[in-house]
C-alpha positions as CSV (number, residue, x, y, z in Angstrom):
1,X,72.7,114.6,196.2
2,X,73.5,118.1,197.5
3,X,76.7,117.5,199.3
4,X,78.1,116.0,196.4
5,X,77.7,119.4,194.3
6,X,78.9,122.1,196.6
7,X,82.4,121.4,195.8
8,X,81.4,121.9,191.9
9,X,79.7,125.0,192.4
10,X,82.8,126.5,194.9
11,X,85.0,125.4,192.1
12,X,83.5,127.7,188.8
13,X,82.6,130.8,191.5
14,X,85.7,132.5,191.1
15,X,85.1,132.9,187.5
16,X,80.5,132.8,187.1
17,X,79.1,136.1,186.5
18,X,75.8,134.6,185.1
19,X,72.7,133.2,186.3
20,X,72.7,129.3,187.4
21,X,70.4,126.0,189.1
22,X,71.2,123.4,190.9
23,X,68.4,120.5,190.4
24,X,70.7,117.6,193.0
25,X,68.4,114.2,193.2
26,X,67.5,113.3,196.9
27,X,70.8,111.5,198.2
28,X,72.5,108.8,196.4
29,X,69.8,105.9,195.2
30,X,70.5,102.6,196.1
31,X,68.5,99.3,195.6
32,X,66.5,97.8,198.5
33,X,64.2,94.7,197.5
34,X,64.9,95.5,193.8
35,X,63.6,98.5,194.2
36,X,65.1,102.4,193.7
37,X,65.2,103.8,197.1
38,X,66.5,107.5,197.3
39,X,67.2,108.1,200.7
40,X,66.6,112.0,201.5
41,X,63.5,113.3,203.2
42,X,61.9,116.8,202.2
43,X,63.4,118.7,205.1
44,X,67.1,116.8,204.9
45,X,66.9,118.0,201.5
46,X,65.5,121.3,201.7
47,X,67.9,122.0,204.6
48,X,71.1,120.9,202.5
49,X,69.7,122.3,198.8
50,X,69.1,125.8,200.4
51,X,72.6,126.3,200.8
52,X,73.1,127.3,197.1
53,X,70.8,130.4,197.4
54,X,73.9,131.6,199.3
55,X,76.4,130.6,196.9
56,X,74.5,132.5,194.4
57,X,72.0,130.0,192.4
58,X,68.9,131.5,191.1
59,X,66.7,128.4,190.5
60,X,66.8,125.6,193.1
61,X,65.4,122.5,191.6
62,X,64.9,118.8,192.7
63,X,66.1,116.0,190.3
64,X,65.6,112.1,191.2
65,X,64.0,111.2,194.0
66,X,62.7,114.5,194.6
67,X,58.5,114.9,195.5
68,X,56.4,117.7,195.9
69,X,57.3,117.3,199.5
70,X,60.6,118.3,198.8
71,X,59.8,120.8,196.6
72,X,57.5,122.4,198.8
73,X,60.2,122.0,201.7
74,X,62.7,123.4,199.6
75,X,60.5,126.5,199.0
76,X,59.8,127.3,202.3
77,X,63.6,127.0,203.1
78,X,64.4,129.9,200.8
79,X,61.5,132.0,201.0
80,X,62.2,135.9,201.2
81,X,65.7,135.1,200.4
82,X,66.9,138.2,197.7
83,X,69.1,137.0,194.6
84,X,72.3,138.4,194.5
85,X,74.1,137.8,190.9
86,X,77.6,136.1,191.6
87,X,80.4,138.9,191.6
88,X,83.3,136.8,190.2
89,X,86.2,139.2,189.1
90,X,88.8,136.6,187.6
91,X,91.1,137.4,185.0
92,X,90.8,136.3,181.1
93,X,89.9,132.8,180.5
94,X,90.0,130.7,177.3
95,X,88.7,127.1,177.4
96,X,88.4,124.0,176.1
97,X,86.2,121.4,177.0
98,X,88.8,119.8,179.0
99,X,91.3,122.6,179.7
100,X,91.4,126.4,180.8
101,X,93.9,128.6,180.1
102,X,94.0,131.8,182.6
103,X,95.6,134.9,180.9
104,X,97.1,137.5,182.6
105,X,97.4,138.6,186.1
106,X,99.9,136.9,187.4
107,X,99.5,133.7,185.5
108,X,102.0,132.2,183.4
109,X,102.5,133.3,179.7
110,X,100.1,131.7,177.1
111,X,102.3,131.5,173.9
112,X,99.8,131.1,171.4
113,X,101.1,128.7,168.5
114,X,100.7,130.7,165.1
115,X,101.6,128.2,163.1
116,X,97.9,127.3,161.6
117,X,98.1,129.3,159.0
118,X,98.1,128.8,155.2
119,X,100.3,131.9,154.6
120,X,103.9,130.8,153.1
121,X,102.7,127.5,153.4
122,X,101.8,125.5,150.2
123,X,101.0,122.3,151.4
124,X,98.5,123.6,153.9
125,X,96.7,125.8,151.7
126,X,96.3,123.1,149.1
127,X,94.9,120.7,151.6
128,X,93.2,123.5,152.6
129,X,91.1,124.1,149.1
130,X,90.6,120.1,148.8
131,X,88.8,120.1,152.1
132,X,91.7,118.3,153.9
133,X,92.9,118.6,157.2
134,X,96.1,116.2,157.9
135,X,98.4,118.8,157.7
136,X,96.2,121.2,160.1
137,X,95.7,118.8,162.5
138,X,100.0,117.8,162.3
139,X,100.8,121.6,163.0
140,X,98.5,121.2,166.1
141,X,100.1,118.3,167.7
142,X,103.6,119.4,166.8
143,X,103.2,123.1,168.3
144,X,101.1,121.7,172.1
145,X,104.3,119.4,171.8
146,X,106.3,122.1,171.7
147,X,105.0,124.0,174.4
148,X,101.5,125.8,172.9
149,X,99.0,126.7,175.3
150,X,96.6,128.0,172.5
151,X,96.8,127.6,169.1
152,X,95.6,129.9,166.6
153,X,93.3,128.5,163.6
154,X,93.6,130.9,160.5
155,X,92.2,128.9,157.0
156,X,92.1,132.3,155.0
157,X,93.3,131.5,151.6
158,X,92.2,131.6,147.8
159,X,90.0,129.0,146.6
160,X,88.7,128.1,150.9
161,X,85.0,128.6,152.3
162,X,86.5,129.5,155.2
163,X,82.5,129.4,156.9
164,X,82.5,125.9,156.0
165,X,86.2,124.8,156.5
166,X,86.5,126.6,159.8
167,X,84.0,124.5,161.6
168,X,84.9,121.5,160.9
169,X,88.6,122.0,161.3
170,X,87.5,123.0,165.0
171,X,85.4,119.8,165.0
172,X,89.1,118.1,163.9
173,X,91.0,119.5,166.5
174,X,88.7,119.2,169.6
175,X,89.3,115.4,169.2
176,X,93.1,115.7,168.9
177,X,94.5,118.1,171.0
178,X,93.1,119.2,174.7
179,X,94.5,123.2,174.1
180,X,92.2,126.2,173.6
181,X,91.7,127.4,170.4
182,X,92.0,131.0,168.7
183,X,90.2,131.5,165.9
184,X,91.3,133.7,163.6
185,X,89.5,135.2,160.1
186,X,88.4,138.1,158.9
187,X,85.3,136.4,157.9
188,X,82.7,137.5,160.6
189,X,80.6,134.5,159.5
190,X,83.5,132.3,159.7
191,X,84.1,133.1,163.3
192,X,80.6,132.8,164.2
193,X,80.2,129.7,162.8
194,X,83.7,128.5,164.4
195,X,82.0,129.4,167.8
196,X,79.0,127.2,167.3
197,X,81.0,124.3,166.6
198,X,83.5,124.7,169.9
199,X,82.7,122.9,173.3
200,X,84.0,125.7,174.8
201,X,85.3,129.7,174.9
202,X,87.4,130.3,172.1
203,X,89.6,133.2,171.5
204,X,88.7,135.5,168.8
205,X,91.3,136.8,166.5
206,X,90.7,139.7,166.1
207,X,88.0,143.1,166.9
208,X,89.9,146.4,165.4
209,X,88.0,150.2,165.2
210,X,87.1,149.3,161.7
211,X,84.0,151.0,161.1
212,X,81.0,148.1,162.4
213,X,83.4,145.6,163.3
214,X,82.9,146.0,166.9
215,X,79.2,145.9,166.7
216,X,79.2,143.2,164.3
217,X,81.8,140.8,166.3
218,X,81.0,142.0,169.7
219,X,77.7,141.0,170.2
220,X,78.6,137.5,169.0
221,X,81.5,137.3,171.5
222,X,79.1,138.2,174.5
223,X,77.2,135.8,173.3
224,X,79.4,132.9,173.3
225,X,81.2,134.3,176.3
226,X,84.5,133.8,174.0
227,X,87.3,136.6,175.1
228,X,88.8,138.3,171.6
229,X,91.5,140.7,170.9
230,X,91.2,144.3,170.6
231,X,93.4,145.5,167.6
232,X,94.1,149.2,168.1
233,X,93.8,150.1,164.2
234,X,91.6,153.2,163.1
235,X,91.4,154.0,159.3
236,X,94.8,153.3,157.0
237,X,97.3,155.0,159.5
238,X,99.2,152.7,161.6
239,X,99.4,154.2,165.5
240,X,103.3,154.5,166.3
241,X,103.4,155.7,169.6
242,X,101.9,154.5,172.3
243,X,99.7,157.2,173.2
244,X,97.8,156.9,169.8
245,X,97.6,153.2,170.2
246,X,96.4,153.8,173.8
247,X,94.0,156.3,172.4
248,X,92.5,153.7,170.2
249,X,92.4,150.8,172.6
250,X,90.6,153.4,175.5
251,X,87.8,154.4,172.4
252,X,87.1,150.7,171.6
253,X,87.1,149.8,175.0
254,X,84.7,152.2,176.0
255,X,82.3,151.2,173.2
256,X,82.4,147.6,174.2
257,X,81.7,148.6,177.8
258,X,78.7,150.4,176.5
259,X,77.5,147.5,174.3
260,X,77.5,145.2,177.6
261,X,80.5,143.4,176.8
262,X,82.5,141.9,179.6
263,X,85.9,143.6,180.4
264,X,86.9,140.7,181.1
265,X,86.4,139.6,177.3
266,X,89.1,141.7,176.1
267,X,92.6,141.2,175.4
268,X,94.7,144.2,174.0
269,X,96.9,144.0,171.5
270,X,100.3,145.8,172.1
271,X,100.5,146.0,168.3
272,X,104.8,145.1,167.4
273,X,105.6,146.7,164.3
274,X,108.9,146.7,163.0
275,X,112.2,148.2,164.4
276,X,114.2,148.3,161.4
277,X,111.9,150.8,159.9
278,X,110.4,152.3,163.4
279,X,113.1,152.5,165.8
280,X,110.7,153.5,169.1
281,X,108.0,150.3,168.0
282,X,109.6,148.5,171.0
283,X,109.5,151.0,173.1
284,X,105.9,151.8,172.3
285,X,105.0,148.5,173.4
286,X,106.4,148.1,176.3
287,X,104.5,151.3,177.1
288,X,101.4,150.1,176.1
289,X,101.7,146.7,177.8
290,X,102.6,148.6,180.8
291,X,100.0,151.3,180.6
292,X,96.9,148.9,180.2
293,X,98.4,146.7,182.7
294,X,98.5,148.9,185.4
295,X,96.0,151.8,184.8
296,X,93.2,149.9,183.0
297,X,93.8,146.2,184.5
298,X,93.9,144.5,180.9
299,X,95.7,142.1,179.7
300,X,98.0,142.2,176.5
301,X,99.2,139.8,173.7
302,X,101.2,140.1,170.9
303,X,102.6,139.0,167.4
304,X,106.2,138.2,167.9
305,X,107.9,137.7,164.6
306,X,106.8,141.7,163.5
307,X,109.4,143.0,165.1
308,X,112.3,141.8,163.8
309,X,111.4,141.9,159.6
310,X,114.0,142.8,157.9
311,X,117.1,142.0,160.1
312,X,119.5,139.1,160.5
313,X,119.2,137.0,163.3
314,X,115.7,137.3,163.8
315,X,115.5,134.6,166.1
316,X,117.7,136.3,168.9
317,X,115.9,139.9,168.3
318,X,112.4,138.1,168.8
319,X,113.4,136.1,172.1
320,X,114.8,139.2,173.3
321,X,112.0,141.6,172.9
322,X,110.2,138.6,174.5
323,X,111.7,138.8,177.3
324,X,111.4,142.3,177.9
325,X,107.8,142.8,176.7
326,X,107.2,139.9,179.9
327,X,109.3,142.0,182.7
328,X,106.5,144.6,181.4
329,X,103.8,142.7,182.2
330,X,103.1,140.9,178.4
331,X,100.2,137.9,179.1
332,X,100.5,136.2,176.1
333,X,101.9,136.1,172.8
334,X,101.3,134.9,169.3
335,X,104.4,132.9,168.2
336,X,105.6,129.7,166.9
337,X,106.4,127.5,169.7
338,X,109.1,125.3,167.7
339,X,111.3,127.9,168.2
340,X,114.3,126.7,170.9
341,X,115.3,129.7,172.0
342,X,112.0,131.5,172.0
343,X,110.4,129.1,174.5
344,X,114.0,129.0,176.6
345,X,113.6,132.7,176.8
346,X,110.0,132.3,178.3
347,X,110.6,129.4,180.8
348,X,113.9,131.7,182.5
349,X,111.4,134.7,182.3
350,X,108.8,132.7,184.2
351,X,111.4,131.8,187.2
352,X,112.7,135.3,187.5
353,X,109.2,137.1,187.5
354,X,108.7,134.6,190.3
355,X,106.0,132.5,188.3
356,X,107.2,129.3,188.8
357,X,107.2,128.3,192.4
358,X,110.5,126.7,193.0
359,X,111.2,126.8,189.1
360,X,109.4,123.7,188.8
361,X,108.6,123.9,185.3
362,X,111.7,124.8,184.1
363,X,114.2,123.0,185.8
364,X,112.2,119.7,184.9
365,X,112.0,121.1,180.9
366,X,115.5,122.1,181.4
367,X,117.9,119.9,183.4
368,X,119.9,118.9,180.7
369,X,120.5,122.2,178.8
370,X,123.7,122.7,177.6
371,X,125.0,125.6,176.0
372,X,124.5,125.9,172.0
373,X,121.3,124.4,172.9
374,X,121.5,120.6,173.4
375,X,119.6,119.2,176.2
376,X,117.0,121.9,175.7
377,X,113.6,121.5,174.8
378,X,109.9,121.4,177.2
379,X,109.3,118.4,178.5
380,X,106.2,116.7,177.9
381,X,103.2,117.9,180.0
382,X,105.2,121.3,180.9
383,X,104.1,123.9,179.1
384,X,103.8,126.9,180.6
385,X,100.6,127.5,180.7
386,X,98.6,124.6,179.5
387,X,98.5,122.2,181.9
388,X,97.5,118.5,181.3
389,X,99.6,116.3,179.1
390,X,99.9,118.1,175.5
391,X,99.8,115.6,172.6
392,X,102.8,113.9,171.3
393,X,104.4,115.0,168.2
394,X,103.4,113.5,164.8
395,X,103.5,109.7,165.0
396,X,106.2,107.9,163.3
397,X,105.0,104.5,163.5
398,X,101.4,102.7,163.3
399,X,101.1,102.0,166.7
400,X,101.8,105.1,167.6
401,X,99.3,106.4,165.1
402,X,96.6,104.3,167.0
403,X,98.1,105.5,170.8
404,X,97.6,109.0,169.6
405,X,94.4,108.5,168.0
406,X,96.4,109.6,164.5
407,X,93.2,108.8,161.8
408,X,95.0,110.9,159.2
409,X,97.8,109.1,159.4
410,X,97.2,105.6,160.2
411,X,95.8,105.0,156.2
412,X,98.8,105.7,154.4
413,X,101.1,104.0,156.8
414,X,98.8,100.8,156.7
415,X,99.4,101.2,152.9
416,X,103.1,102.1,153.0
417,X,103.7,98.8,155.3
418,X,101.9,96.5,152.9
419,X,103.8,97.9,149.7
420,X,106.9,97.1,151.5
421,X,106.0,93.6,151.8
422,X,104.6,93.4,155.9
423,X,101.4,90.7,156.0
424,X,97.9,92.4,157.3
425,X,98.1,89.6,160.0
426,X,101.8,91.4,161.0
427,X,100.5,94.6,161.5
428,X,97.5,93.9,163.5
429,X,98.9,91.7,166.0
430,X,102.4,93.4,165.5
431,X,101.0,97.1,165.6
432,X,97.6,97.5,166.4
433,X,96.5,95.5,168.9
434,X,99.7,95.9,171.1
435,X,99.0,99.9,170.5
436,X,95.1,99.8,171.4
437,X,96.1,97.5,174.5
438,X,98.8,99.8,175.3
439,X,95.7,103.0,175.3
440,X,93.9,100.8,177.9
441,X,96.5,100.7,180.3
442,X,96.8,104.3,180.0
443,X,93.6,104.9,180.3
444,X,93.7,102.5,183.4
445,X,96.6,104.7,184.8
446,X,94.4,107.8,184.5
447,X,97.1,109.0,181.8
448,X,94.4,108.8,178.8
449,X,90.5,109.9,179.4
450,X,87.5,108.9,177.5
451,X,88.2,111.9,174.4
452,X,91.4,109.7,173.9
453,X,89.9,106.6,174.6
454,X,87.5,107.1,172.0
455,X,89.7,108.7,169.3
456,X,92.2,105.9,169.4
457,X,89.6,103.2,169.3
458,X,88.2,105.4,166.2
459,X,91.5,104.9,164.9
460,X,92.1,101.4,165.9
461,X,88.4,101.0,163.7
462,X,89.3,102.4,160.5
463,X,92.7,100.3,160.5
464,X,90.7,96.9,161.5
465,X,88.4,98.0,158.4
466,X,91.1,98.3,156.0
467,X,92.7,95.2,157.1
468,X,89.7,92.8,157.0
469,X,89.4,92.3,153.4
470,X,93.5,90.9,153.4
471,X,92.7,88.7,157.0
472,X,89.7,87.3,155.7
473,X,91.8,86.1,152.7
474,X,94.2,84.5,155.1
475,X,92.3,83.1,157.8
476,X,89.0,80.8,158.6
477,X,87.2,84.1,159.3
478,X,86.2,83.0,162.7
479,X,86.2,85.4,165.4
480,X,87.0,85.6,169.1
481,X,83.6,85.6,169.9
482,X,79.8,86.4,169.2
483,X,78.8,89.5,171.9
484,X,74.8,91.0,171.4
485,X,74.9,94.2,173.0
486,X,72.0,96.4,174.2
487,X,70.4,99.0,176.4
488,X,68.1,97.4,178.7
489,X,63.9,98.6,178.0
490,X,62.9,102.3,179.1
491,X,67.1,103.4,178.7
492,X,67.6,105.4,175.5
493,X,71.1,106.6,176.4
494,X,73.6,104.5,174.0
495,X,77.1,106.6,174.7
496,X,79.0,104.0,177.1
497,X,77.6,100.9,175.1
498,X,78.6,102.3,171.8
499,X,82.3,102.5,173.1
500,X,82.0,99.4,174.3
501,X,81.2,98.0,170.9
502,X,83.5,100.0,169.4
503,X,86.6,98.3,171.8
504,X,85.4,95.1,171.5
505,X,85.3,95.4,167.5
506,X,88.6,96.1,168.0
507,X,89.8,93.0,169.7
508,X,88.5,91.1,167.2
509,X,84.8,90.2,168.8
510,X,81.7,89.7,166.5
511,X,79.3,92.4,168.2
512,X,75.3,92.7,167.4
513,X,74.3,95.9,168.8
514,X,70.7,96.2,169.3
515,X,70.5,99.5,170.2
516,X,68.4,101.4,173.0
517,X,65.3,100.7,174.8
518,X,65.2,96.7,173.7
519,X,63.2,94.3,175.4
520,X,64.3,91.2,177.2
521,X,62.6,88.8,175.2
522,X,64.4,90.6,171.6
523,X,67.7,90.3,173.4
524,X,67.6,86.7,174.8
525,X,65.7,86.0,171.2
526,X,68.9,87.3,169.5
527,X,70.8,85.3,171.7
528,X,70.0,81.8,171.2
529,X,69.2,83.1,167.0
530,X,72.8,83.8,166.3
531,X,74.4,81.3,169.2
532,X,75.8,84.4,170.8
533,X,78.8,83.4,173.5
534,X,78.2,86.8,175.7
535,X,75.1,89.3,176.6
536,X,75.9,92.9,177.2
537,X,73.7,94.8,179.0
538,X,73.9,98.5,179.5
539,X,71.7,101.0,181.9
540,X,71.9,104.9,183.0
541,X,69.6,105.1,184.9
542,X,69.1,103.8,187.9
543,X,65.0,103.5,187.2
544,X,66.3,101.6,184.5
545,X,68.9,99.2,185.8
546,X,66.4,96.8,187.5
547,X,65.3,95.8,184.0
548,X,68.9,93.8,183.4
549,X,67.2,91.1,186.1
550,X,64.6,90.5,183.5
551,X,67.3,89.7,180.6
552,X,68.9,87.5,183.2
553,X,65.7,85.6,184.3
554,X,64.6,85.1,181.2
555,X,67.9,83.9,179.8
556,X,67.8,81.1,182.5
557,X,64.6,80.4,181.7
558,X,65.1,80.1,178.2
559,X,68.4,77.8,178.4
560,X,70.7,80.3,176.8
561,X,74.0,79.6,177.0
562,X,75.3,83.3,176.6
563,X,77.0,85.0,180.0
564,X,75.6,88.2,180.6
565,X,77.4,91.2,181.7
566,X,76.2,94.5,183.0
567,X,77.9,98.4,183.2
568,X,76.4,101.5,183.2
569,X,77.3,105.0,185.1
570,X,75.0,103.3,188.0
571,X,76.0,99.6,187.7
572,X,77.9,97.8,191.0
573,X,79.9,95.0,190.8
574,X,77.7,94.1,193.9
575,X,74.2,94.9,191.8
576,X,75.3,92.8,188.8
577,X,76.1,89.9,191.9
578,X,72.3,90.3,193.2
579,X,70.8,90.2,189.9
580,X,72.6,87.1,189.1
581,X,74.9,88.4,185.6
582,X,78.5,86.5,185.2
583,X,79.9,90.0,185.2
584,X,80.4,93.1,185.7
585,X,82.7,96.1,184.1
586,X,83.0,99.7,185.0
587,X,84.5,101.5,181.7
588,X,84.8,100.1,178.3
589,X,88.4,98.8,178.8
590,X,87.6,96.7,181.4
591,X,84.7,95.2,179.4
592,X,87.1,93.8,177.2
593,X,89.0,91.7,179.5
594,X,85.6,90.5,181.2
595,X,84.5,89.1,177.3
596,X,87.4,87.0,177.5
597,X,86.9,85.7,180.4
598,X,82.9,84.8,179.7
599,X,83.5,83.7,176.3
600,X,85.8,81.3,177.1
601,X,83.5,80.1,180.2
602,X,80.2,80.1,177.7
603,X,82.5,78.1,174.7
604,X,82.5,74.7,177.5
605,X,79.0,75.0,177.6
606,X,76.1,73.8,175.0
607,X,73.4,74.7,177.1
608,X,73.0,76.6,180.2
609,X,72.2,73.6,182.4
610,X,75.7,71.8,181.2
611,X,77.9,74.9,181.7
């Protein structure tokens, strides 16, 4: 209902600048004589829904439940109201469908992990021209590991489409790491097509003053809402001081302004070129970090490593000018986050710009530091600013491969374990299943969410499917049990049952999935056709939910010995007790352990009227 959206709305004001609706159903349904009863009146409703006008919605709708009533209620509650656009003036965001990353103001620094790149790197850029993405998708895990907040995605190399590699390396990493992406290519139609294929806004790497890249690149960016950075190069002649890079950044600035792009799109680029040859580049940078900061209000990143080519100890120069390019105000910066002393340089910056309320991120990354640099790496879950629990470095072992959701992987250690002599039997009930059993009590513990549910039972899959050839060479071939899934008559949304399926397949269960918007009579049919042990039912909606009573009725009536149980985003324990099912689950996990229990009631039973 209403009430239960104002807290969404309040949360994305401080950073909507663009029209939105709010469509709320009319309270929270509930079933009264096997019936859907919504319980808000027109003027409860119109009363309660009005509210959003002042929050800043320009199209109040009605969803479930609603009437003309309440639409005309609604109507009269909001008349002669004016529209006033949202005002939100937050700083830089980048996003991922789970994640956001805030950049600049007084935020923590976003070290943005460089190291997905094929440049000096052989192994990527051939896996790169074959169209494979193992090693990408390592680099990623190892650098949000390490401390990434954002990782930059560069495929440019000989011999690589990057349009058609870009995508669906972005498709690759959405499922394996939670961190905001940066995509970086100087193929405009790379990065366009890179945007289309992210669930979220991207970083773009990078908008200079060539001549028509800002109003090629530009317009895409508004578009997509996706922040980029503004690379102050004009022409051949690289801008040394800071008041020619300055000069640049205000002229490209201005023309973005006047193309209706968002300031708060941009990210400047201090631009680091190199001391050994340019002994005021650092100096220029700090004076351009500075300058935007404070006079203009934008943000800044960086390219680390430019700054030291050319001397010895490259390391300590970078971490250095690191630390100084933060004191004047640097917001993020393009590095590799494997680097020790780089990312120790940026937690002690964070605790004495006063970032870091009670330096709670780096005393718990850095507790056992010792000097020479033992005891001294980012904890799990503390980088800076990334938030969440980053993904674990590449997995060593085949459960881990599964707990991580490691597809890449998991092949070619299934096939190294069975050269070396281990049974397929071993490794499924030594490896796999302990590992998928081990995701579902994470996900129980709120640890793992349904993107990692789903890409370790993915994972869990494709080992089970290389594995059953070998077990059904060794075994009778029978399995734990004989489920028919479906999604009750009138319900076409298949999302929930699919993972279902997909967990119980991996726990060794037969499953018939029947699909959407199937009848009773084909489910119950299907039922007592291939002696099925369990019935799963799934519904959305709750118009649709009251059809599971029919599956049940008719299942009595029939003398089918299958138990039935029911889920769905608007299923109740207490709703599966009033229709009469044997159970009940709320997430996919859970549905396993309820099979268990059912097949081993409906295996004492050779009818319904015996059990």
């Amino acid at each position: 209902g209403p009430e239960g959206m104002l807290d969404v709305v309040r949360d994305w004001l401080p950073r909507a600048r663009m029209p939105f609706l709010v469509k709320p159903n009319a309270g929270l349904p509930r079933l009264e004589d096997g019936r859907t009863v919504f319980p808000m009146g027109p003027e409860e409703f119109a009363a309660k829904t009005a509210r959003f006008a002042e929050l800043g919605a320009k199209v109040l709708c009605g969803c479930c439940g609603t009437t003309p009533a309440h639409i005309a209620a609604l109507a009269k509650a909001v008349a002669g109201r004016p529209w006033q656009r949202p005002e939100a003036d937050g700083p830089l965001a980048v996003t991922s469908r789970s994640r956001t990353v805030v950049v600049g103001g007084n935020h923590p620094l976003a070290v943005i992990g460089e190291r997905i790149n094929p440049t000096g790197k052989p192994v990527l850029t051939a896996e790169l021209q074959g169209g494979e993405l193992s090693e990408a998708l390592r680099l990623a895990s190892e650098q949000v590991a390490s401390g990434a907040a954002i990782l930059d995605v560069n495929v440019g190399a000989p011999m690589v489409a990057e349009a058609e590699v870009l995508p669906r390396l972005v498709q690759g990493l959405i499922g394996r790491v939670e961190a905001p992406l940066c995509l970086d290519s100087n193929d405009a139609a790379a990065l366009e097509a890179g945007l289309w294929a992210y669930p979220g806004s991207a970083l773009v790497n990078s908008i200079s003053g060539e001549p028509g890249r800002m109003e090629l690149l530009g317009p895409i960016c508004k578009h997509h809402g996706a922040p980029f950075i503004l690379l102050p190069l004009e022409g051949r002649k690289l801008p040394v001081t800071a008041a020619e890079r300055l000069g640049i950044v205000e002229r490209l600035v201005d023309k973005a302004l006047a193309m209706g792009i968002p300031k708060h799109l941009i990210l400047v680029d201090a631009l680091a070129l190199t001391v050994s040859s340019k002994p005021e580049a650092a100096q220029a940078c700090f004076e351009t970090i500075r300058h935007c900061r404070q006079a203009w209000g934008l943000p800044t990143c960086l390219g680390l490593s430019n700054i030291s080519f050319g001397l010895p100890a490259r390391e300590l120069v970078n971490s250095t000018f690191l630390a100084m390019c933060m004191g004047s105000g640097l917001a993020a910066v393009i590095a590799n986050p494997n680097s020790g002393r780089l990312m120790e340089t940026a937690f002690s910056a964070e605790v004495l710009l006063a970032r870091d309320p009670q330096a709670g991120r780096f005393i718990a990354s850095y507790a056992g530091w010792k000097p020479g640099g033992e005891g001294g790496a980012p904890a799990p879950g503390m980088g800076m600013a990334a938030g969440g629990t980053p993904a674990a470095k590449p997995a060593t072992s085949l459960g881990q491969a599964v707990i991580q959701g490691d597809k890449a992987g998991l092949s070619g250690m299934i096939d190294a374990a069975l050269a070396s002599g281990t049974s397929a039997s071993e490794i499924l009930n030594g490896e796999l299943i302990p590992a998928i059993l081990e995701v579902g009590r994470k996900y129980e513990r709120k640890e793992y969410f349904l993107p990692q549910l789903l890409l370790s039972a993915e994972t869990m899959r494709l080992g089970f499917d290389r594995l059953k050839p070998l077990l059904a060479d060794a075994s009778d071939g029978e399995a734990a049990g004989r489920i028919v899934m479906a999604t009750v008559e009138g319900d076409i949304h298949d999302m929930g049952k699919n993972i279902v399926c997909l967990m119980l397949s991996n726990h060794g269960y037969e499953v018939v999935d029947l699909g959407t918007d199937v009848p009773a009579e084909r489910i119950v049919g299907e039922a007592l056709d291939r002696d099925a042990d369990v019935i799963g039912l799934s519904a959305l909606m709750t118009t649709t939910m009251v059809r599971m009573a029919d599956t049940v009725r008719l299942r009595d009536e029939r003398g089918c010995r299958a138990r039935i149980m029911v889920g769905g985003a608007v299923v109740t324990d207490a709703f599966a007790v009033s229709i009469g099912a044997d159970g009940y689950s709320e997430d996919a996990v859970g549905a396993v352990r309820e099979a268990a229990r059912l097949v081993g009631a409906a295996r004492g039973c050779q009818s319904l009227e015996n059990c």
